[in-house]
C-alpha positions in Angstrom: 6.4 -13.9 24.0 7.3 -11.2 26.8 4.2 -8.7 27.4 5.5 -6.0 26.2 6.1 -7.4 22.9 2.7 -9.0 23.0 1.1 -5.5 23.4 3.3 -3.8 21.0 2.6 -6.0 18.2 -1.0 -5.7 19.4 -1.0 -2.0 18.5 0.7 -2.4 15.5 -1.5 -4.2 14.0 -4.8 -2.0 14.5 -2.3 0.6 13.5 -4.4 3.1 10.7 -2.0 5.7 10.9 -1.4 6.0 7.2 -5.3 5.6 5.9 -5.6 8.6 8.4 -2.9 10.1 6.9 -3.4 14.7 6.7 -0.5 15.5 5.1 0.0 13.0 2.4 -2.2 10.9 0.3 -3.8 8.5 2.6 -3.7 5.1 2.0 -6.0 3.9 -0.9 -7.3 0.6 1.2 -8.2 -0.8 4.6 -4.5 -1.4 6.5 -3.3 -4.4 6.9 -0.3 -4.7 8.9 1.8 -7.6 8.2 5.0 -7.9 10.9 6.6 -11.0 12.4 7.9 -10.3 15.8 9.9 -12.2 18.5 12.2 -11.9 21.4 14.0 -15.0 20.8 14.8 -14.4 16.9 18.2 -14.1 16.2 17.8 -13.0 12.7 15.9 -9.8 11.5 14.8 -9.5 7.9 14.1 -5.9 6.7 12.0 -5.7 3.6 10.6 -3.5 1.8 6.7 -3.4 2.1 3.7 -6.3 1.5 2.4 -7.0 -2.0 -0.7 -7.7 -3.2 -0.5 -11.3 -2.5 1.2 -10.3 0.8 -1.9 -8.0 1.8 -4.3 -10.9 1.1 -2.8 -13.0 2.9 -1.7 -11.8 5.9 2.1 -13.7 5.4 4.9 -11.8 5.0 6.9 -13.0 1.8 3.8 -15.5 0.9 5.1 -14.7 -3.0 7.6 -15.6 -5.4 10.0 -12.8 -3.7 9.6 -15.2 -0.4 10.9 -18.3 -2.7 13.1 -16.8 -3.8 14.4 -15.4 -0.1 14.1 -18.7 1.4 16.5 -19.8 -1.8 19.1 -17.9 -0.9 19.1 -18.6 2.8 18.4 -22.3 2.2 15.6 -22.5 4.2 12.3 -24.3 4.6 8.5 -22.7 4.6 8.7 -24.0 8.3 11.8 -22.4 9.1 11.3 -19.0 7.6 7.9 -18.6 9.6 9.0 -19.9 12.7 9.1 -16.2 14.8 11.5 -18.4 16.9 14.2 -18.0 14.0 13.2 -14.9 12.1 11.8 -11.4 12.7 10.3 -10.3 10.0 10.1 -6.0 9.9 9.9 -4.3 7.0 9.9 -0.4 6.4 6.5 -0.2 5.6 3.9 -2.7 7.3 1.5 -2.1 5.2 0.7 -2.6 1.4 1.0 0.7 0.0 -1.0 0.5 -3.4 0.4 0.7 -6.9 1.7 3.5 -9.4 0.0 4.1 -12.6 2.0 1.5 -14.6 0.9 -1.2 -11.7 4.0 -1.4 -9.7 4.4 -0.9 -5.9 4.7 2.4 -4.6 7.4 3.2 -2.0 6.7 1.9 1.3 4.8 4.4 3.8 6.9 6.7 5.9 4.8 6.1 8.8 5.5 3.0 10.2 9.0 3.1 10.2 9.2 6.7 11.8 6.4 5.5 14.8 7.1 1.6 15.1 10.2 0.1 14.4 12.8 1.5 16.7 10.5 0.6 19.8 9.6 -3.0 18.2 13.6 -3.1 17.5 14.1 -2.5 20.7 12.3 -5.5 22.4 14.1 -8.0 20.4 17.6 -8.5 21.8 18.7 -11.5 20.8 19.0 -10.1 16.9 22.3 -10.9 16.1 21.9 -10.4 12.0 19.9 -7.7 9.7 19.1 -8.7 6.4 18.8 -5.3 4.5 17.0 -6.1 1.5 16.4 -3.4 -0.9 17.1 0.3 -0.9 14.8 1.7 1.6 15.9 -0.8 4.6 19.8 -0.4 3.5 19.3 3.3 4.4 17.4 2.5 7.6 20.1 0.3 9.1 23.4 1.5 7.5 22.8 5.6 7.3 25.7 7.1 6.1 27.4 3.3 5.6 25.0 2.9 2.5 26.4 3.3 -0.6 25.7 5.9 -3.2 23.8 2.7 -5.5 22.4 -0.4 -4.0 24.2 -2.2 -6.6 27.4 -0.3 -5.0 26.2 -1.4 -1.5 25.8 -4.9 -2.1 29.1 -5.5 -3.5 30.6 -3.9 -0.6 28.6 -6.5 1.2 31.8 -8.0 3.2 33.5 -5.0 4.8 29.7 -3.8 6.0 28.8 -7.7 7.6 32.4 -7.0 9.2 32.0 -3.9 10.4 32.2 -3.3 14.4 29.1 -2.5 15.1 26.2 -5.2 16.0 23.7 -6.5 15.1 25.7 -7.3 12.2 24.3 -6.5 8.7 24.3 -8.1 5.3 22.7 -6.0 2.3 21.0 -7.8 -0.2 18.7 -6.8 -3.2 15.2 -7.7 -3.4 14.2 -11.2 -4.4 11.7 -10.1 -6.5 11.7 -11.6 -10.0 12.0 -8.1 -11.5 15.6 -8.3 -10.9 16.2 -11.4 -12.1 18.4 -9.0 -15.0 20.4 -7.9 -12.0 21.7 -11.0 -11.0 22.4 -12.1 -14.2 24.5 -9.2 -14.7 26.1 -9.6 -11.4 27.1 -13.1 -10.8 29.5 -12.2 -8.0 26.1 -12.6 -5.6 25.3 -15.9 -6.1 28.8 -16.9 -6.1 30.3 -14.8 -3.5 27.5 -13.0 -0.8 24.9 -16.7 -0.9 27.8 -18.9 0.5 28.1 -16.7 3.3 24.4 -15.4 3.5 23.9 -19.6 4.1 26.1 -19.7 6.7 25.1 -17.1 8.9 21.7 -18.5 8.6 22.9 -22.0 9.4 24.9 -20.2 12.6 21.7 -18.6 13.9 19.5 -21.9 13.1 22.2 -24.2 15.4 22.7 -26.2 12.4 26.4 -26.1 12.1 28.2 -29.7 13.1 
C-alpha cells in the first residue's frame, strides 16, 4: 500500500471526531472506524454506515446486508474482502447508534465532510462506485440523484452511462428491511443484477 494511503488510513482510524462532537449530539459509544482502503481497487462500494454487528466486528458488511451484497455481485467472502478488488467507504465510518424504535440513525456528517474526498483521492485506479442507499447516491451523483431512491435506481442505466468517470451504479441497501422493495420492484433483479455482475466480473479479470 503507498505511504500516504498507509498514514491516511492510519488517522482515520483513531479518528474521534464525532464522540468529540460540540455542536451536535456526540456519539453515544467509543468510535470504531470501519474503512477498507486500497490503491489498486478498482471498485469502490459506498455504504451507508456499520451496524451493530459491523461495530463489533471490525468488518465492514460482516451481516446479512454483506450476504446479501456479495449476492448480487456474485462474489465470494474472499473476494469481497480482498482490498485488492474492493474499497470499501461508506458515508459514515463509524456506527452511529440507534433511534428510539431501535433502528440505525443516519450516518455522522463528519466523516464524509473531513475524510473521504482525501481517501478518494489516493485511490486511482477506481473505475466503479457502487452507491448504495440514499446518503451515498447524493454524495456521488449531486444534482444527478433523483428526487426518490426508488426513482434513482430505475434510472440506473443512463447514470452508469453517463460521461463522467469513475462510473456509477445506484443500488438500494441489501438490508433485509427491503426485502418489500424488491418484491415490489422486480425490474432490479432482472434488469440492474445482470449488469451489476458483469461489471464486477470486468474489474475481477474474470471475463473469458
Amino acid at each position: 500500500m503507498d505511504k500516504e494511503l498507509s498514514e491516511l488510513l492510519a488517522t482515520i482510524r483513531e479518528c474521534r471526531i464525532c464522540r468529540d462532537a460540540a455542536s451536535r449530539r456526540p456519539l453515544p459509544h467509543e468510535p470504531r472506524p470501519v474503512v477498507v482502503a486500497s490503491s489498486g481497487a478498482r471498485v469502490l462500494i459506498a455504504g451507508q454506515a456499520p451496524g451493530t454487528r459491523v461495530h463489533a466486528t471490525g468488518l465492514p458488511f460482516n451481516d446479512r446486508s454483506g450476504d446479501r451484497l456479495r449476492d448480487w455481485m456474485e462474489v465470494s467472502r474472499d473476494e469481497f474482502y480482498d482490498p485488492g478488488n474492493f474499497a470499501i467507504v461508506p458515508m459514515g465510518f463509524c456506527f452511529p447508534g440507534q433511534d428510539a424504535k431501535g433502528g440505525d440513525l443516519p450516518p455522522r456528517r463528519e466523516c464524509a465532510g473531513a475524510w473521504r474526498a482525501p481517501l478518494i483521492d489516493l485511490m486511482p485506479r477506481i473505475e466503479l462506485v457502487l452507491a448504495v442507499g440514499s446518503y451515498a447516491q447524493q454524495w456521488h451523483l449531486g444534482k444527478e440523484r433523483r428526487a426518490s431512491l426508488t426513482e434513482t435506481v430505475a434510472d440506473w442505466h443512463a447514470i452508469l452511462m453517463r460521461n463522467s468517470a469513475p462510473r456509477v451504479l445506484p443500488l438500494p441497501h441489501p438490508s433485509w428491511r427491503n426485502t418489500g422493495w424488491l418484491k415490489k420492484n422486480p425490474w432490479f433483479e432482472r434488469e440492474l443484477l445482470p449488469v451489476l455482475r458483469n461489471e464486477i466480473r470486468m474489474r475481477l479479470g474474470r471475463l473469458s
